[in-house]
C-alpha positions as CSV (number, residue, x, y, z in Angstrom):
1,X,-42.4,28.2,14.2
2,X,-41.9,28.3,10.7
3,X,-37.7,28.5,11.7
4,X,-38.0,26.1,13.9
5,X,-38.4,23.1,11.3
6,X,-35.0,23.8,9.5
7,X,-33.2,24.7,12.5
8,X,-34.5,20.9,13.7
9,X,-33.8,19.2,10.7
10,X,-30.7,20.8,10.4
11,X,-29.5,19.4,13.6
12,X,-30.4,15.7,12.9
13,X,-28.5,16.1,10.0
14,X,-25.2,17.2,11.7
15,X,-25.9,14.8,14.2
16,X,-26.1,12.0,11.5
17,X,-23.0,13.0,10.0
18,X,-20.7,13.2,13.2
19,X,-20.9,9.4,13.2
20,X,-20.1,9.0,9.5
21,X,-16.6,7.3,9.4
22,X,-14.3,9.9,6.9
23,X,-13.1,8.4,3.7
24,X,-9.9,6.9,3.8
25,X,-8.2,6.8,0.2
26,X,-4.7,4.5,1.4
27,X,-2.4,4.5,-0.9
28,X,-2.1,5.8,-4.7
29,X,-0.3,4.2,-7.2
30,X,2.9,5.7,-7.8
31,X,1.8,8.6,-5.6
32,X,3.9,8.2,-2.6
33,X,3.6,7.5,1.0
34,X,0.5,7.8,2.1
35,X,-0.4,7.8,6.5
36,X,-2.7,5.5,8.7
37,X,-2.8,4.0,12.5
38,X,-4.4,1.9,14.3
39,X,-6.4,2.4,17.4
40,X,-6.5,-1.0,19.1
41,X,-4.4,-4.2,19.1
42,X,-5.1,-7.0,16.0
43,X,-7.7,-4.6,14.5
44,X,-7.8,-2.9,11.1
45,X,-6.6,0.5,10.6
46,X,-8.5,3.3,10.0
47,X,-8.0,3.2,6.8
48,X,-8.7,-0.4,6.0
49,X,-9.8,-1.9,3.7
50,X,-7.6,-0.7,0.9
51,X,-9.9,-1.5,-2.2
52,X,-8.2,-1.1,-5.9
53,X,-7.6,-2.9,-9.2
54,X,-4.2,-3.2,-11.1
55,X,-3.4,-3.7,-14.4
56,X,-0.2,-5.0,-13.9
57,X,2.0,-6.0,-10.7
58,X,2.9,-3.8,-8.1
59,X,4.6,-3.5,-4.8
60,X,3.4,-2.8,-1.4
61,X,5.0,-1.3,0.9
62,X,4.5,-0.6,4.6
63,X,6.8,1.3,7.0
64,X,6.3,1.9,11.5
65,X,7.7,5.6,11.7
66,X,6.5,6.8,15.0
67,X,6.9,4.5,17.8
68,X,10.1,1.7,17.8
69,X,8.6,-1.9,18.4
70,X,5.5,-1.8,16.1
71,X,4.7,-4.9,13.9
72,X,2.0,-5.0,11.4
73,X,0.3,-7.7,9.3
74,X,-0.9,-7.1,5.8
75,X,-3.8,-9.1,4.3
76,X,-5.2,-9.2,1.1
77,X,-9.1,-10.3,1.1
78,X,-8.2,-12.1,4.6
79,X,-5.3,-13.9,3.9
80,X,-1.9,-13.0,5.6
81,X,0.3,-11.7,2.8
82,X,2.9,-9.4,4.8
83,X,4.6,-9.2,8.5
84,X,6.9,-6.6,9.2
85,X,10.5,-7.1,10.5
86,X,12.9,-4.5,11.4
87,X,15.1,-3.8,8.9
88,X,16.7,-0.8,6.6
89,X,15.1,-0.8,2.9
90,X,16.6,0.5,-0.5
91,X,15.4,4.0,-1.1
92,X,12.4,4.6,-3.8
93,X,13.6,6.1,-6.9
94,X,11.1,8.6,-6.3
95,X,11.3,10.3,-2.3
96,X,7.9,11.3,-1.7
97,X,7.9,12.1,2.3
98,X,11.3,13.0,4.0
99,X,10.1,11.6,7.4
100,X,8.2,8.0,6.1
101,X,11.6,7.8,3.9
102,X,13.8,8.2,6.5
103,X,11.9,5.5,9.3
104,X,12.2,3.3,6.0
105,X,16.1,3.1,6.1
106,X,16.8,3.8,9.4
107,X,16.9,0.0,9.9
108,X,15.0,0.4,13.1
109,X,11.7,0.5,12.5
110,X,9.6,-2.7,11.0
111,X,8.9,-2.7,7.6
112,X,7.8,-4.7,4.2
113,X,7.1,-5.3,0.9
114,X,4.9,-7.5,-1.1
115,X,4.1,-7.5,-4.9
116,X,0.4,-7.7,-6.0
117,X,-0.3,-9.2,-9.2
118,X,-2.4,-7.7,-11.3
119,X,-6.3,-7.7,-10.3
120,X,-8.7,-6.7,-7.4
121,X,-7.3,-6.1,-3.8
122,X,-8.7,-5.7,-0.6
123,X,-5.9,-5.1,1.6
124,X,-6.2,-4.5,5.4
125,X,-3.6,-3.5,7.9
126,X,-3.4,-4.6,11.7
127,X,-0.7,-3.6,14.2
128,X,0.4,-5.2,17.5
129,X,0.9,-1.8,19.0
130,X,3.6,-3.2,21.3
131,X,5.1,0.7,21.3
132,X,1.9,1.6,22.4
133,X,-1.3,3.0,20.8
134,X,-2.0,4.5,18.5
135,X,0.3,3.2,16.0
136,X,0.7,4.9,13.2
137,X,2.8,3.7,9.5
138,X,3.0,5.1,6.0
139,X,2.0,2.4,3.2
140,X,2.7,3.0,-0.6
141,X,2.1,1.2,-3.7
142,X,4.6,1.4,-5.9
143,X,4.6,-0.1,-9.5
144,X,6.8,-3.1,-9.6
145,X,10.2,-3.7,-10.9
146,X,10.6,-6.9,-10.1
147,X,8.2,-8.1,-12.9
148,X,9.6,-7.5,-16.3
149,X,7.9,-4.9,-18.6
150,X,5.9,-7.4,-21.1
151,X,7.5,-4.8,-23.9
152,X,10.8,-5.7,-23.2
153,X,10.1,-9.1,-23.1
154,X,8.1,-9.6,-26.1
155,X,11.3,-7.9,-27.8
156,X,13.8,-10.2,-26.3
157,X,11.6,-13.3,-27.7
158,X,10.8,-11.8,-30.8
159,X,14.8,-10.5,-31.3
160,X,15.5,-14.4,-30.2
161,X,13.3,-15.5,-32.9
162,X,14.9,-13.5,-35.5
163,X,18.2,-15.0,-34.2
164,X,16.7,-18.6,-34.8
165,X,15.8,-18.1,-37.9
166,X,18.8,-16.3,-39.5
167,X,20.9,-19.4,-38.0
168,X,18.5,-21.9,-39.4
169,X,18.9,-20.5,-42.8
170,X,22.7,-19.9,-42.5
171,X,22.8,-24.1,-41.6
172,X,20.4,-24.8,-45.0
């Protein structure tokens, strides 16, 4: 008797935790491609939401690698940021995943990039799954080059003050 209790309260609690949905952790900034699918048509991944705070901009960046046809949308808190179109992309400086690289240049399989600006984020991802389910992708989120360092540019206007100046007295 005195097993028994354990051994029942035991079970509940296995049986609790097999419907527990595992953490998904999405993508890492600066860490490289990161995998997720979908299991039904127009419904979020498993992974979704994606739920993180920049500090500064950075780029998002989703790739089909499995099945040719796939399109996926990308929203941010809802809203429709992203739709991916076949196409080949520029390699990342820094190759993280030989396969998720090689989909992304191929130029056959959908993919996309959006930059983020600095903030919260929610981001979900849905798929058609018009190659047939599931559909898996990589996703990465990559710090973005696009937007200038503020470093740089705080040195370009302060070296273009300096300039200003030294003219102006050179004219007096």
């Amino acid at each position: 008797m005195k097993l028994l209790k354990p051994l029942l309260v035991s079970a509940v609690a296995v049986c609790a935790l097999s419907f527990v949905k595992p953490a998904q952790a999405g993508p890492v900034l600066d860490a490289g491609w990161s995998s997720d699918e979908i299991t039904q048509a127009a419904t979020d991944s498993l992974g979704s939401p994606y739920s993180f705070s920049l500090a500064g901009a950075a780029d998002f960046s989703i790739t089909d690698a499995y099945v040719v046809g796939d399109t996926f949308k990308v929203y941010d808190f809802g809203s429709l940021i992203l739709t991916t179109v076949v196409g080949a992309g520029v390699a990342f400086a820094i190759p993280s995943d030989s396969y998720a690289d090689s989909a992304w240049a191929s130029g056959s399989y959908g993919i996309g990039t959006v930059t983020l600006g600095a903030g919260s984020h929610q981001i979900t991802v849905q798929g058609d799954g018009a190659g047939g389910l599931p559909a898996g992708f990589f996703d990465r989120l990559d710090t973005s080059k696009s937007v200038p360092d503020s470093s740089a540019t705080f040195g370009l206007i302060s070296l273009g003050l300096v300039a200003i100046v030294a003219a102006r007295k050179r004219l007096c």
